[in-house]
N, C-alpha and C positions, 0 to 999 in steps of 0.2 A: 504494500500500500504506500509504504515511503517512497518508492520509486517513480509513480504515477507523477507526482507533482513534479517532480523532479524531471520527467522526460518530458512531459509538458511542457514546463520552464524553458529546454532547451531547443523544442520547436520553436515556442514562438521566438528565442532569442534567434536562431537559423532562421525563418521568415524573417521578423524584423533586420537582418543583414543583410538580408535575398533584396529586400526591397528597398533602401537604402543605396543599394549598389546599383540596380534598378534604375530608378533618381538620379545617379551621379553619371551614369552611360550617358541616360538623355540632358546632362549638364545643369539638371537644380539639385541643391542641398536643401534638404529638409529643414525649415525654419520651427521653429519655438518659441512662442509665448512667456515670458518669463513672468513670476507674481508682479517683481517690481513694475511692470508692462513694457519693460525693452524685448526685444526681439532676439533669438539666437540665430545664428546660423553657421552651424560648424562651431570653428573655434572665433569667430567674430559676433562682437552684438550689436543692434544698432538701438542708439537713446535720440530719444530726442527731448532738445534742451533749447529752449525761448524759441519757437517756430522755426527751428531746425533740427537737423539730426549729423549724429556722431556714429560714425562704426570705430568700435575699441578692438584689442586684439583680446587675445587666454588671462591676460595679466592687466587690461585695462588700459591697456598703452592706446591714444588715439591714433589711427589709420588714416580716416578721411573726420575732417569736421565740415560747417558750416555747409550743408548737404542742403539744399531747397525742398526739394522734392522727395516724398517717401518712395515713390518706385526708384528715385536712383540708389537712394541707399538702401533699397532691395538689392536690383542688379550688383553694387556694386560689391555687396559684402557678400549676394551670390557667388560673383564668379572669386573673390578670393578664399572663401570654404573651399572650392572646388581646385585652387591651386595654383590660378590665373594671376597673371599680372593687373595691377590698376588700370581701369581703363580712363586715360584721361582723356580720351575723346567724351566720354559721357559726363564726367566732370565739367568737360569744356563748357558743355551742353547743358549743362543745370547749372554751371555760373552765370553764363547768357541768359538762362530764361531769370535768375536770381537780378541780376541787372536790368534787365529788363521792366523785371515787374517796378523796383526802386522808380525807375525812372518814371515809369507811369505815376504810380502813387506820388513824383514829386511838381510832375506837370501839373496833375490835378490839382494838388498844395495850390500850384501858382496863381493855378485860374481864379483859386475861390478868396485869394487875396488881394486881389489886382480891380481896379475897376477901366482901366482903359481895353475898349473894343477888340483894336489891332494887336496887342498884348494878346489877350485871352485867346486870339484866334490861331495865333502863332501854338501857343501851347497845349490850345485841343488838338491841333494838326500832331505833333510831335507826342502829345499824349496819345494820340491812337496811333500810330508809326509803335511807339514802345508795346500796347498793348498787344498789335499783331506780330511782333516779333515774341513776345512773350506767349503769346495762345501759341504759334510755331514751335517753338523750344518744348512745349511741355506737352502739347500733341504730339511729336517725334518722340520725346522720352515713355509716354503713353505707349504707345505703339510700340514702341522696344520690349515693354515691361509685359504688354498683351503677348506680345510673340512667346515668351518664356512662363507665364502663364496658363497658356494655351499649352504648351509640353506636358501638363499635368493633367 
């Protein structure tokens, strides 16, 4: 009767490794839910801290900070679980949309401080220039994060 639990136990440990490895052929690591509510992935975790996020390493050490967007600090702490280099193209691409948005939110600022005509007009123009640069940046990163979503 001792043994039952015991070979049980090492089924499921043998499936839960089946499928694990599974996961890691078609290139995502299994994420986790932590109580604190950061996220695990692998040996990274990603926190987010004042409307940003952080992937730390095993020991806490920070990897990426000032992250915008929660799908990149998916992908990004995805692919290093999995053993990949940084990808600063996606960085590049979540500081753009990070700039981006800044700059809207500071047109806007402008507008609603301003009472000259020609002023305000200048600054909605270039507040919406920043805002379709920023909807671009965070569609493209969307789209990435679907792709790799969709694997699952």
């Amino acid at each position: 009767m001792e043994n039952i639990p015991n070979e049980l136990f090492q089924k499921v440990v043998k499936l839960s490794s089946e499928v694990k490895n599974k996961f890691h052929e078609q290139g995502i690591a299994i994420p986790i839910k932590n109580d604190d509510g950061t996220i695990s992935i692998g040996n990274y975790k990603i926190i987010k801290e004042n409307n940003f996020y952080s992937i730390v390493d095993y020991a806490d050490v920070i990897v990426v900070d000032k992250i915008n967007l929660p799908q990149s600090a998916i992908m990004l702490a995805n692919s290093l679980a999995l053993g990949k280099f940084l990808d600063k193209k996606l960085i590049l691409k979540d500081q753009k949309f990070g700039y981006a948005l800044f700059e809207e939110l500071l047109h806007a600022k402008l507008i609603k401080g301003n009472v000259n005509s020609d002023f305000k007009d200048i600054q909605l123009s270039k507040m919406n220039i920043a805002k379709s640069k920023k909807q671009f940046y965070k569609r493209d990163i969307k789209q990435s994060f679907e792709k790799l979503r969709k694997l699952v």
